[in-house]
C-alpha positions as CSV (number, residue, x, y, z in Angstrom):
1,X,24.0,-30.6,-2.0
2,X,20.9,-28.9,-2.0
3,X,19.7,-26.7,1.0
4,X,17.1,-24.8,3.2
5,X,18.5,-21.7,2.0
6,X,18.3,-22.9,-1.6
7,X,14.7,-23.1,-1.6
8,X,14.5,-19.7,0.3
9,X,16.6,-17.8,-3.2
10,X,13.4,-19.3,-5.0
11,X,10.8,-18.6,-2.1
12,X,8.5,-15.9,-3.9
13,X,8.6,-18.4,-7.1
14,X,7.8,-21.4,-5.1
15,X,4.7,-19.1,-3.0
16,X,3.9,-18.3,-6.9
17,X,3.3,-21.3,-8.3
18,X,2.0,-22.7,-5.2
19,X,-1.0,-20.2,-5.3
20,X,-1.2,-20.8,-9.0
21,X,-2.0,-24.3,-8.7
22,X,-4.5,-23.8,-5.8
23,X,-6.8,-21.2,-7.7
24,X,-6.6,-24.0,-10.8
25,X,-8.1,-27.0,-8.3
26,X,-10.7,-24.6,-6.5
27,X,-11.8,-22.7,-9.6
28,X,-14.3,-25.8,-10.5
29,X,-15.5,-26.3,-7.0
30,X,-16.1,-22.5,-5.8
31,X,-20.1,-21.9,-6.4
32,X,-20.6,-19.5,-9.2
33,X,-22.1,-16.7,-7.4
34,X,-19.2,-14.6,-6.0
35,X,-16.5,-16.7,-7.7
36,X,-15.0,-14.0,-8.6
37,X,-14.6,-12.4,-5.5
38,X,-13.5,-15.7,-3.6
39,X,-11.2,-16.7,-6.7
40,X,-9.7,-13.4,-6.5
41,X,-8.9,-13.2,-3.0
42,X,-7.0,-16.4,-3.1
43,X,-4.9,-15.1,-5.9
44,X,-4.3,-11.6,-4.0
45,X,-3.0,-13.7,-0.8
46,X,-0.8,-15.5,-3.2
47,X,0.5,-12.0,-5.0
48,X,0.7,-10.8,-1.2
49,X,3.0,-13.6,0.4
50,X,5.2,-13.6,-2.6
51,X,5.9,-9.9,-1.8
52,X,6.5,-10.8,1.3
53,X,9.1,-13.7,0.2
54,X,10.6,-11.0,-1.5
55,X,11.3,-9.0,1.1
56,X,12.6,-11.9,3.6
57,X,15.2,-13.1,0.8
58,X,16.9,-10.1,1.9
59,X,18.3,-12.1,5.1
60,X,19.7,-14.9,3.1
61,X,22.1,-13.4,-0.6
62,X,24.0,-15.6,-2.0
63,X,23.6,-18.0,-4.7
64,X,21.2,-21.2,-5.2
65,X,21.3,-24.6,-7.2
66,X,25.0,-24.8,-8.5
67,X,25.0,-21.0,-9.3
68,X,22.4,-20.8,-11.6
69,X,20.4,-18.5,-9.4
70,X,21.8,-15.5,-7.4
71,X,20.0,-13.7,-4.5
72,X,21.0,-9.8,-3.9
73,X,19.6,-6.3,-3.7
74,X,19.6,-5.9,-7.7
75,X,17.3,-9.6,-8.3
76,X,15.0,-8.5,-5.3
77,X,14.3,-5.2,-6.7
78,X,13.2,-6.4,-9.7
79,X,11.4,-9.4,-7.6
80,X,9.6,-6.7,-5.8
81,X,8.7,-4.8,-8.9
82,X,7.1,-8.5,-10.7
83,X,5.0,-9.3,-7.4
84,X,3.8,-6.0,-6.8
85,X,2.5,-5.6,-10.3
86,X,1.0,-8.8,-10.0
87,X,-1.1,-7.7,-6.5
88,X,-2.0,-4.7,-8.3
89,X,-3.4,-6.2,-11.5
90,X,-5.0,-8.8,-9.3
91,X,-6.8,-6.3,-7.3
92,X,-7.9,-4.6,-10.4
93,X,-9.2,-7.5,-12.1
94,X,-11.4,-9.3,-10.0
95,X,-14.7,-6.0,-11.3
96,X,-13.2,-6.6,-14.9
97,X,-13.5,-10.0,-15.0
98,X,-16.9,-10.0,-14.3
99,X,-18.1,-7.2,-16.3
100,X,-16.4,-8.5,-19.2
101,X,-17.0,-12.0,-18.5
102,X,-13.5,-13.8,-18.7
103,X,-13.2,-16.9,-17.2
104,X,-11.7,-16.3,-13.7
105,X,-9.5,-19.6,-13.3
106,X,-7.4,-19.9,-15.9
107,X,-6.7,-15.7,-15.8
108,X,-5.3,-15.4,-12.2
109,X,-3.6,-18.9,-12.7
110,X,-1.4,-17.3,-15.6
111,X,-1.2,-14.5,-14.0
112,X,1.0,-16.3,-11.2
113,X,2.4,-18.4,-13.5
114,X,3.4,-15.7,-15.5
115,X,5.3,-13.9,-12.6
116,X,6.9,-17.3,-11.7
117,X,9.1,-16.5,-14.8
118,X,9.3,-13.4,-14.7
119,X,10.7,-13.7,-11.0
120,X,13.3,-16.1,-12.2
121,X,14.1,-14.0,-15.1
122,X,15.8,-11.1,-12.5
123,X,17.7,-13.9,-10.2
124,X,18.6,-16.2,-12.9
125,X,22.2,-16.2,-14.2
126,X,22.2,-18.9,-16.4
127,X,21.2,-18.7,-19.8
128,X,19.6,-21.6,-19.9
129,X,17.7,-21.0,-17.0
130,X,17.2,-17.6,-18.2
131,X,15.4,-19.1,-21.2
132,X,13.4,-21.4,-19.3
133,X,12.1,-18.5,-17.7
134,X,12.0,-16.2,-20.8
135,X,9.5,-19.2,-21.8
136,X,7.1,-19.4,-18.9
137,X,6.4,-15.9,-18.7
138,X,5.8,-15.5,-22.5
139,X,3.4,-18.7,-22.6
140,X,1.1,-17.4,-19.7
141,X,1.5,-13.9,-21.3
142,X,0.7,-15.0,-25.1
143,X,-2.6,-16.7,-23.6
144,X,-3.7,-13.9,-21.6
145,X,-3.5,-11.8,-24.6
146,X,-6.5,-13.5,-26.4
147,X,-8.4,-14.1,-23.4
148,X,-11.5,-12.3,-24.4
149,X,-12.5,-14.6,-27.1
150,X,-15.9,-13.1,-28.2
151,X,-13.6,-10.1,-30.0
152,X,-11.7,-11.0,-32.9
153,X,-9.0,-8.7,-32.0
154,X,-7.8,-10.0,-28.8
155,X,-7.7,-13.4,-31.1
156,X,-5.4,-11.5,-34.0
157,X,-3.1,-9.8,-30.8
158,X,-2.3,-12.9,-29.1
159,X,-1.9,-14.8,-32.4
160,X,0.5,-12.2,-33.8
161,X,2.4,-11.8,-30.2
162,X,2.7,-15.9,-30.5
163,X,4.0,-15.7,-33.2
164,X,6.5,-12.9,-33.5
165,X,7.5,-14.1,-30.1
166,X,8.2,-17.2,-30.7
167,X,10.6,-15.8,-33.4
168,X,12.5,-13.5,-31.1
169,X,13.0,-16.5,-28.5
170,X,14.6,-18.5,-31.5
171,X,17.0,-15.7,-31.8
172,X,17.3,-15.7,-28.5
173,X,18.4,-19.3,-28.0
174,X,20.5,-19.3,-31.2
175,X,22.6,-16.6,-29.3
176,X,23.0,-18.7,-25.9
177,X,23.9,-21.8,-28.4
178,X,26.9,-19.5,-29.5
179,X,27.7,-18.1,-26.6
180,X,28.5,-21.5,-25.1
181,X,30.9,-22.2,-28.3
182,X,32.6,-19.5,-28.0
183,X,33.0,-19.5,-24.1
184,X,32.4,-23.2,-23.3
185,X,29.8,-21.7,-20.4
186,X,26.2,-20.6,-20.2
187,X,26.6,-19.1,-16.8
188,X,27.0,-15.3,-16.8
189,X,30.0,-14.7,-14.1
190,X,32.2,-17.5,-16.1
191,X,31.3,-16.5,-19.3
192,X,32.6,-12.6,-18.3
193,X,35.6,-14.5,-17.1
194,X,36.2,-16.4,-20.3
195,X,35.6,-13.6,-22.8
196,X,38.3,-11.7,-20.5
197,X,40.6,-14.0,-20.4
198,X,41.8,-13.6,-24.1
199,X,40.8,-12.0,-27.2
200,X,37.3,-13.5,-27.7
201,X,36.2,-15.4,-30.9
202,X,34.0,-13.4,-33.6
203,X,31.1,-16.1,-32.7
204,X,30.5,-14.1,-29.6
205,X,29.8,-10.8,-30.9
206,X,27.6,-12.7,-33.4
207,X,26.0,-14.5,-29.8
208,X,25.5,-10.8,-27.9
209,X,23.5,-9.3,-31.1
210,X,21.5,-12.4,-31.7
211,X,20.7,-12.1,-27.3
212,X,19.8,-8.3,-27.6
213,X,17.1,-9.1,-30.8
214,X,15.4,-11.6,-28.4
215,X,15.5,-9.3,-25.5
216,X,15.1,-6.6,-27.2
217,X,11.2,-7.8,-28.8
218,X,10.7,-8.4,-25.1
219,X,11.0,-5.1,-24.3
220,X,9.2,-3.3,-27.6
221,X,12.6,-1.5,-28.6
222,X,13.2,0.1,-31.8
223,X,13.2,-1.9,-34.0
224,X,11.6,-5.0,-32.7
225,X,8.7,-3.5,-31.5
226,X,5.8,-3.8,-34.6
227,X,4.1,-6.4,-32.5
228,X,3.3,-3.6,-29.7
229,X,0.6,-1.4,-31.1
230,X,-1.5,-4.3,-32.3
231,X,-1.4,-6.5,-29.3
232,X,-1.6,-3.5,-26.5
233,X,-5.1,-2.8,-28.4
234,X,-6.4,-6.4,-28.7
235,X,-5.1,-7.9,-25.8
236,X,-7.4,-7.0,-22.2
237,X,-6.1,-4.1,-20.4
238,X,-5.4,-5.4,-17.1
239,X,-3.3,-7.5,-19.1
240,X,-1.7,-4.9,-21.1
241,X,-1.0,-3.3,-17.5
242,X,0.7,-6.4,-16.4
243,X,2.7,-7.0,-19.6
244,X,3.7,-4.0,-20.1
245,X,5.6,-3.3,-16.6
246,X,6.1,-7.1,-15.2
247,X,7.7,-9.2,-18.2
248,X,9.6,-6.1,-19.9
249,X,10.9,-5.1,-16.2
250,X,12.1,-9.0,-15.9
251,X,13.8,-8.4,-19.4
252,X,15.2,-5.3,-18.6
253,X,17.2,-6.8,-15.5
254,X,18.5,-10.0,-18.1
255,X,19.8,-7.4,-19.8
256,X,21.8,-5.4,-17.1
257,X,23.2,-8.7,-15.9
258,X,23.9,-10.1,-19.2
259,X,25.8,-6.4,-20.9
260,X,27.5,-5.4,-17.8
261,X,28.6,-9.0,-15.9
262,X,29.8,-9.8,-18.8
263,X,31.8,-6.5,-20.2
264,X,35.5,-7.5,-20.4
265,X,38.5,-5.4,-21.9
266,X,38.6,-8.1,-25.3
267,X,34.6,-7.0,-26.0
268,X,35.8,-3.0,-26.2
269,X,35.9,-1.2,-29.5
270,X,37.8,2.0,-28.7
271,X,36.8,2.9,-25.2
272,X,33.2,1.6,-25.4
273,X,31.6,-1.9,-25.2
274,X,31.4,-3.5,-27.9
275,X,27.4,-3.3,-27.2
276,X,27.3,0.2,-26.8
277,X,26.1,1.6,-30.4
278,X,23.8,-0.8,-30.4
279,X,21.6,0.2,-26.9
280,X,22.8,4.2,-28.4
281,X,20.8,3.5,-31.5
282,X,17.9,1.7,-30.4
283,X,17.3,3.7,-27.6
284,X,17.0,7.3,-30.1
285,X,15.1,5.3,-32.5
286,X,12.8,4.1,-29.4
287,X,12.4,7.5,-28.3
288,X,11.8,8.9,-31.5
289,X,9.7,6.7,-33.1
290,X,7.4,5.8,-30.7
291,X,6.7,9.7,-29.8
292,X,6.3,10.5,-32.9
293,X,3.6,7.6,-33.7
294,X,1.7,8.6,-30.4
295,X,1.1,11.9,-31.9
296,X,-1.6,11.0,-34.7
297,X,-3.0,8.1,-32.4
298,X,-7.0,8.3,-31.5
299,X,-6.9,5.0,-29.7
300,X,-5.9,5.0,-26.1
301,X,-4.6,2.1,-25.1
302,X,-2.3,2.4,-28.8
303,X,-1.1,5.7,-27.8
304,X,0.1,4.2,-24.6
305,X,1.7,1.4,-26.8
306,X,3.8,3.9,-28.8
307,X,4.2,5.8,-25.2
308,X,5.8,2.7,-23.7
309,X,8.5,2.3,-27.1
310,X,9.4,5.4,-26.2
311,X,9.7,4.8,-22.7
312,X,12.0,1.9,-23.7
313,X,13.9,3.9,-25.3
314,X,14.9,6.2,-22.2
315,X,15.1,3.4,-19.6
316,X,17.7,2.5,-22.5
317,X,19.7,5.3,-22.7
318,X,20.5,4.5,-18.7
319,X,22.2,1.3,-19.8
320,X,24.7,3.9,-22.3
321,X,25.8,5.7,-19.6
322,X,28.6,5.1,-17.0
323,X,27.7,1.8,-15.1
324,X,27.4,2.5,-11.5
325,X,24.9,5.6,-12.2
326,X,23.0,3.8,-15.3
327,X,22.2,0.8,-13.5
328,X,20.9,2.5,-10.6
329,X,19.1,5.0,-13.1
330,X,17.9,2.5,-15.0
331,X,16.6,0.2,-11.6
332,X,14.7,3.3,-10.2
333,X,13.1,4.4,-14.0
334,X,12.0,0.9,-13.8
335,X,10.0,1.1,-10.5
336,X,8.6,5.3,-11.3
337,X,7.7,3.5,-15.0
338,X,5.6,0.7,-13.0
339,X,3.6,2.2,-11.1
340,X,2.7,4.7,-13.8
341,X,2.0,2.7,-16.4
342,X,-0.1,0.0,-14.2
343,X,-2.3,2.6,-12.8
344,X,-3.1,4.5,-16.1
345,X,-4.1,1.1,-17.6
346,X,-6.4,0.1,-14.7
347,X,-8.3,3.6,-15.4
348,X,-8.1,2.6,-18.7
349,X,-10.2,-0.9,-18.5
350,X,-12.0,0.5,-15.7
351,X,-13.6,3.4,-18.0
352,X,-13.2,1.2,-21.3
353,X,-16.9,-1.0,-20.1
354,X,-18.3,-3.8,-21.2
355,X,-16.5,-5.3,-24.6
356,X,-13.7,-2.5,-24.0
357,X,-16.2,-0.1,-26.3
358,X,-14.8,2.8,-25.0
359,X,-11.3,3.2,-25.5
360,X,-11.2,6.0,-28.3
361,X,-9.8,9.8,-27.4
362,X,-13.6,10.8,-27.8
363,X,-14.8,8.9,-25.3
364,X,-13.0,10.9,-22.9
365,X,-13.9,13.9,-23.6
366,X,-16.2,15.9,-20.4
367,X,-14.7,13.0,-17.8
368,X,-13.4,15.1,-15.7
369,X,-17.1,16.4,-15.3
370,X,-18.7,13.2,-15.5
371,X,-16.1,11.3,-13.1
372,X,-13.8,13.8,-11.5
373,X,-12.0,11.2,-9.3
374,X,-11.1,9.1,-12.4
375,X,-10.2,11.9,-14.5
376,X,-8.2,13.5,-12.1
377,X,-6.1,9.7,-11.0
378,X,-5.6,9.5,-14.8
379,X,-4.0,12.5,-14.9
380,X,-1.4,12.4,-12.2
381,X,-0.1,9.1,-14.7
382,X,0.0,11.6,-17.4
383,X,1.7,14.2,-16.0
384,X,4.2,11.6,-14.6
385,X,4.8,10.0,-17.9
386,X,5.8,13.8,-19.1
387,X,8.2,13.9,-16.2
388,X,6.6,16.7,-14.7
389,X,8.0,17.7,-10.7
390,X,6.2,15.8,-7.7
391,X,5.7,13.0,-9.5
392,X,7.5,10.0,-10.1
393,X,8.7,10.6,-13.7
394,X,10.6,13.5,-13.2
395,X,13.5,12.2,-11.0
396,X,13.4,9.2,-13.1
397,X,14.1,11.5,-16.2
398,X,16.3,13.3,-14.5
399,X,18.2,10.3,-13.0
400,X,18.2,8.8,-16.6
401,X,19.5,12.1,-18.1
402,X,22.4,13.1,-15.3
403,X,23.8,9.4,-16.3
404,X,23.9,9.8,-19.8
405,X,25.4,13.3,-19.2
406,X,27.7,11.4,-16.7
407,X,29.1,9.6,-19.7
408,X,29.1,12.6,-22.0
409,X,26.5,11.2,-23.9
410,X,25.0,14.9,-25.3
411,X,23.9,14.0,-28.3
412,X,21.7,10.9,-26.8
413,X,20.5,13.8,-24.2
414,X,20.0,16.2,-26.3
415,X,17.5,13.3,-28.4
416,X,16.0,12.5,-25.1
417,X,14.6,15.9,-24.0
418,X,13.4,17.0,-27.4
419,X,11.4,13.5,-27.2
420,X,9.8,14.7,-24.0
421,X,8.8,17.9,-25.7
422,X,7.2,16.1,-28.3
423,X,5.6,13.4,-25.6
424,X,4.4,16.1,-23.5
425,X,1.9,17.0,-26.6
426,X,0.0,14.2,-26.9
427,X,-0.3,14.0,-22.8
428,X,-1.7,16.8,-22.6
429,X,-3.9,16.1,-25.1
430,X,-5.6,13.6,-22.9
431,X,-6.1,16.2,-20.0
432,X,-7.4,18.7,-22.5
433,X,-9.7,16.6,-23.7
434,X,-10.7,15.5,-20.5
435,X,-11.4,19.1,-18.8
436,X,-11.8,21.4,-21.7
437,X,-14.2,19.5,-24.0
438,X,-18.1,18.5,-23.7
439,X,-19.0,15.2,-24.6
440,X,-20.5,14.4,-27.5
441,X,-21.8,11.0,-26.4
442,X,-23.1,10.2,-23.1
443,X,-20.1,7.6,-22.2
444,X,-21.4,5.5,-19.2
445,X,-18.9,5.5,-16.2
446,X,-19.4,2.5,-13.6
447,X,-19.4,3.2,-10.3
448,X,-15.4,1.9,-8.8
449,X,-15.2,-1.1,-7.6
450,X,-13.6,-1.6,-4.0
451,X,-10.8,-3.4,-5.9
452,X,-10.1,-1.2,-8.4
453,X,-10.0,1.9,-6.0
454,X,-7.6,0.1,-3.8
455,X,-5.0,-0.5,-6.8
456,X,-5.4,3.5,-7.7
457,X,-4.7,4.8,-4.4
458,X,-1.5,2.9,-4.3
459,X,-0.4,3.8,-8.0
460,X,-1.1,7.3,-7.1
461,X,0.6,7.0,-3.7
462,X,3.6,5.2,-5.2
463,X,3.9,7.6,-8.2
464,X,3.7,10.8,-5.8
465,X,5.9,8.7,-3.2
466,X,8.8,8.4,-5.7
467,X,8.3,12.1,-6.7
468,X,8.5,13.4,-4.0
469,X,11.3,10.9,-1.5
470,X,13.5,8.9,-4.3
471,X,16.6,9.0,-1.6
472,X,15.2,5.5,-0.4
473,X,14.2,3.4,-3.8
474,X,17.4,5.1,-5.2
475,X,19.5,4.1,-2.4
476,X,18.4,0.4,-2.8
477,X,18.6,0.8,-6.4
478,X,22.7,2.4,-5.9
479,X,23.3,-0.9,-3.5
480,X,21.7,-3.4,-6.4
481,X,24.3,-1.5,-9.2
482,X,27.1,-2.1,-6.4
483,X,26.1,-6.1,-6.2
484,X,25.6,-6.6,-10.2
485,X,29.4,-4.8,-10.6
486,X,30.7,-6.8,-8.2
């Protein structure tokens, strides 16, 4: 039988949709002038209370609807991660929206739809329901991709993201069709208990490689990532910000639930999982490949494409190493990531104008003269994707590193820090650019909106926050690794 606390496990998807829903039916009845504003604000309370639900869940763990939804500090981490994003890129919006004049309804609406799934995606553990999910965030996101319809390119991105995506959920459901054959089960916690059980069937290491393709297109690894480049150019870039940290975050945590609930002693091949060369391998080839395509990149918002296959990569190397410190190094390179990669975006589209004409290295150059605020914001993201100290990135590396050390991965290391030698080039190349060259165009810079300032200072705060006292998001991150094991 169903209960109150039931509908409290789904509470920030319920607040979600809810919200969604309302800025569809007032979208047509709002006057025009300052729709965006009022439009916006209803969204933002929406993004707001869902945090909020979030946090309250805390009170009530456990799990929801016949097991097919679990409640505990590792699916409200991730929760937290999804809504917050959303707020941000919310907040960030509303001046883009106008200036590049996107039709205000329909975006925030699959914005919160979007996060509905997304949410799901980090509580879920059912396949099925996992899929469901998968599918909700990827429509909303596959729209939102082509949403600037005067420019051919955001029309080829969200095409070729449709597409390709539709391909990887395919694989995806193939490998939860086996899985059920060879388990009789689609929930995650019974099928760890069947494969362990006995020696498991040959169908299910054909099921967990056909999972980790769809999953891993979700999250642009090595090598279902060709989609990334393309569609992180095309698509808007408050919407790159958003999926780029929200739905690959989501992913991530499917995939820490679905490897390690569902390790057993019969899915070992010598002392490792049976998945183990498979996140080893994808995650060098993330890191490698997508530095060294960053290098030669004059595009912005492509270099930060290739930038975020390479941060794959190293998020993935956490899930190699032993499983209490991976998770929990994996949970807190997930949060540092976020708030990284949504704030350089939103100084991205902010500086980008009208028709997102200005998104080539060039444009940037004499910034930090022209717009010393802006230049100097982007730059604390930079240094923090490097992993330089005091800022969020560096404990994240060096959480990420000490677990793969932890598990005597040094050759993975050994990849991983050579990669941040070689991603440290083309950061700097940014700040160089933006401090040591004159302009050679005069570049309009619009003056900030309220909005848009409001989402930097809490990137920035967030990114220097985690730099500077990780004990408390690692600490929550430690107790989410305890609850997944258990």
């Amino acid at each position: 039988m169903i209960s109150t606390q039931d509908y409290i496990r789904i509470l920030p998807e319920i607040v979600l949709a809810v919200f969604g829903m309302i800025v569809m039916i007032v979208e047509p009845i709002i006057e025009p002038r300052g729709k965006h504003k009022s439009i916006g604000v209803i969204a933002l309370i929406g993004a707001a209370a869902a945090i909020a639900a979030s946090i309250y869940q805390m009170r009530y763990p456990g799990t929801a609807f016949w097991n097919a939804v679990q409640v505990d500090s590792f699916s409200i981490f991730f929760h937290i991660i999804v809504t917050v994003v959303v707020f941000l890129v919310i907040m960030a919006s509303i001046s883009y929206l106008h200036v590049q004049d996107i039709r205000i309804g329909e975006y925030f609406g699959l914005v919160l739809f979007g996060a509905v799934g997304m949410c799901l995606m980090s509580s879920a553990v059912e396949l099925v329901l996992i899929f469901i999910a998968l599918e909700i965030s990827s429509i909303s996101t596959y729209v939102l991709a082509g949403l600037r319809r005067k420019d051919a390119g955001s029309t080829e991105s969200s095409l070729k993201y449709f597409l390709l995506g539709s391909f990887a959920t395919a694989f995806f459901l193939y490998g939860i069709a086996m899985m059920f054959g060879a388990t009789g089960s689609t929930n995650i916690p019974e099928i760890g208990r069947a494969l362990g059980a006995a020696h498991p069937p040959v169908i299910a290491y054909v099921a967990f490689s056909l999972m980790f393709v769809g999953l891993g297109f979700k999250v642009a690894s090595v090598p279902f990532h060709v989609w990334t480049p393309d569609v992180y150019e095309g698509a808007p870039s408050p919407v790159v910000a958003f999926m780029s940290t929200a739905p690959k975050m989501a992913v991530f945590a499917v995939l820490l639930r679905v490897l390690f609930v569902t390790e057993s002693p019969g899915l070992m091949v010598g002392t490792k999982p049976v998945w183990f060369w498979w996140i080893w391998l994808s995650a060098a080839l993330s890191m490698t490949l997508g530095n060294l395509a960053a290098l030669v990149q004059t595009n912005v918002k492509r270099l930060l494409a290739y930038s975020a296959i390479a941060h794959a990569g190293y998020l993935l190397m956490a899930f190699a190493g032993a499983p209490a410190a991976g998770i929990s190094a994996a949970m807190f390179y997930a949060a540092a990531y976020t708030a990284t990669n949504v704030g350089a975006f939103i100084v991205v589209s902010h500086f980008a104008n009208a028709g997102e004409r200005y998104v080539i290295l060039e444009d940037y150059t004499g910034l930090g003269r022209r717009s010393p605020a802006l230049a100097a914001t982007l730059t604390v993201f930079l240094i923090s994707l490097i992993g330089i100290p005091v800022t969020a990135g560096f404990f994240a590396k060096f959480y990420v590193f000490s677990a793969a050390l932890k598990a005597n991965l040094v050759g993975l290391t050994l990849i991983a820090v050579v990669n941040s030698a070689i991603g440290a080039y083309y950061y700097l190349r940014i700040i160089v650019v933006m401090y040591m060259r004159d302009a050679k165009q005069d570049v309009p810079v619009l003056p900030i909106s309220a909005g848009v300032r409001a989402a930097l200072v809490l990137t920035v705060a967030a990114t220097i926050y985690l730099g500077i006292l990780p004990g408390r998001v690692l600490d929550y991150a430690l107790r989410g690794a305890q609850d997944l094991l258990r």
